[in-house]
C-alpha positions in Angstrom: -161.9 -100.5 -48.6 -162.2 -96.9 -50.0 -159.0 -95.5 -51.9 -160.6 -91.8 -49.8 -162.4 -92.6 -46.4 -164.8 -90.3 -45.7 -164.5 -87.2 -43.7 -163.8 -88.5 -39.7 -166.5 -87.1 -37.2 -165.7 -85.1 -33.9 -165.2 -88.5 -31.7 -163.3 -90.2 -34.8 -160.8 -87.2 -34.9 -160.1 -87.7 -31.5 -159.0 -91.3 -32.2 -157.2 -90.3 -35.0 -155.0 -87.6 -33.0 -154.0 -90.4 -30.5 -153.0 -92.6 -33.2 -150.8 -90.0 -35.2 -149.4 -88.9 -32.1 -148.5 -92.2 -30.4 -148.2 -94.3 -34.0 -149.8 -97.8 -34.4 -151.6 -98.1 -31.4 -154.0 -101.2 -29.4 -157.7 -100.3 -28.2 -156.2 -100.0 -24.4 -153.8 -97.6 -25.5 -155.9 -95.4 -27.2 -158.8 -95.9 -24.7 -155.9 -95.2 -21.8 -154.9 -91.5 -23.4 -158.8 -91.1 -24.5 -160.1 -91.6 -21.1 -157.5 -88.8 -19.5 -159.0 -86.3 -21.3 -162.8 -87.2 -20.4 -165.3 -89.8 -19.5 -165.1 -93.1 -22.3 -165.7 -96.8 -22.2 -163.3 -99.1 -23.6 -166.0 -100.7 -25.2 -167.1 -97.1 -26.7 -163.5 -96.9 -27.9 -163.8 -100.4 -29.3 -166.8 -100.5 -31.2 -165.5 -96.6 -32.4 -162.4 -98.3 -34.2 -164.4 -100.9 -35.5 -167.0 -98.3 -37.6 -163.5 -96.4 -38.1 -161.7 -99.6 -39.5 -165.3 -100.6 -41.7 -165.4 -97.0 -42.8 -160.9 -97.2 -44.1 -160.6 -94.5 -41.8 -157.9 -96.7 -39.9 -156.1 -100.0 -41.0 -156.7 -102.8 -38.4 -153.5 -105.8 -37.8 -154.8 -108.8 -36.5 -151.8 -110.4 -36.2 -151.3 -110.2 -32.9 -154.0 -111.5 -30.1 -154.5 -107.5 -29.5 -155.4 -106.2 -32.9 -153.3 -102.8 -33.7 -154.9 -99.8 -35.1 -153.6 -97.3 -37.7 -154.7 -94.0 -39.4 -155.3 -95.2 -42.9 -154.3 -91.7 -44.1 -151.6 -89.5 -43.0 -152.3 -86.3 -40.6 -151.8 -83.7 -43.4 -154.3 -85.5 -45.8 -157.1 -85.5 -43.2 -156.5 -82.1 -42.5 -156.9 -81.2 -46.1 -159.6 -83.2 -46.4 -161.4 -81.2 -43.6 -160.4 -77.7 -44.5 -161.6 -78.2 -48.1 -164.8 -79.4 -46.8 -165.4 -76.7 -44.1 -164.0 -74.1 -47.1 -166.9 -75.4 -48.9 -169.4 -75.4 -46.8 -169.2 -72.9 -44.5 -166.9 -70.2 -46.6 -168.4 -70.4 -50.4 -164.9 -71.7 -51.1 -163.4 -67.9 -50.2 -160.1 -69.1 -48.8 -159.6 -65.1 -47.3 -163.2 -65.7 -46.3 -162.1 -68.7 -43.9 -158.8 -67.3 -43.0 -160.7 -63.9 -41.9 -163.2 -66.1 -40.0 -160.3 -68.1 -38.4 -158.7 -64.8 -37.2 -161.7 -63.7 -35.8 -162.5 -66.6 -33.6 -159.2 -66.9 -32.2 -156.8 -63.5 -31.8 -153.5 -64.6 -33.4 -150.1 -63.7 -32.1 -147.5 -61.7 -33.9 -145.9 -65.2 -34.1 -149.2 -66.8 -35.6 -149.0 -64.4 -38.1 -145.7 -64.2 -38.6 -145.8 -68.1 -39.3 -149.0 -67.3 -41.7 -147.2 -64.7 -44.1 -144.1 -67.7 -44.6 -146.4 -70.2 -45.2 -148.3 -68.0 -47.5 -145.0 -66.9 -49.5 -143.6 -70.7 -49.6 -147.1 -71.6 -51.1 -146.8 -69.0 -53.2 -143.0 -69.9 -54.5 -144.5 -73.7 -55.1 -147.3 -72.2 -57.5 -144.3 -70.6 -60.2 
């Protein structure tokens, strides 16, 4: 298994979510919170965490007669691991560039950026 699994497509994110939301989770689980949210198989969900488990996106158990599922990373690492990409590729690695083009999308609230400038100034205390 990979020591960095690969960046997780759309559908894989959505697994992922249920998992670092709920923890440690069985294919019916996932496939029960899945399914509220739109159309899905359980044998879509399956095979899904099967390619995510081959991939070292999640860690399977097979301990148990139901086999458990677990994000192989933590949320915050996968999230890094998808902004750098998307700064990358979509932003010429201009981090104003992709917060500008986040703002834009999406009006934030004096309380979004309220919340920005305090990340912004612990960041920058961490860098001295």
């Amino acid at each position: 298994m990979p020591s960095d699994p690969p960046r997780p497509t759309g559908a894989e994110l959505e697994i992922l979510t249920v998992l670092w939301s709920r923890g440690p989770s069985t294919v019916r689980d996932v496939h029960e919170v899945v399914s509220e949210r739109k159309a899905a198989q359980y044998t879509t969900v399956l095979k899904q965490l099967q390619v995510m488990a081959e991939k070292g996106i999640v860690r399977r158990d097979e301990t148990q007669r139901s086999h458990v599922y677990a994000p192989a990373k933590p949320k915050e690492w996968t999230r890094k691991q998808l902004a750098g990409d998307l700064l990358q590729r979509a932003f010429d690695g201009s981090p104003g560039g992709m917060v500008l083009g986040a703002l834009s999308a999406k009006k934030a609230s004096k309380r979004d950026l309220a919340e920005m400038r305090r990340m912004i100034d612990e960041y920058e205390k961490g860098m001295r």
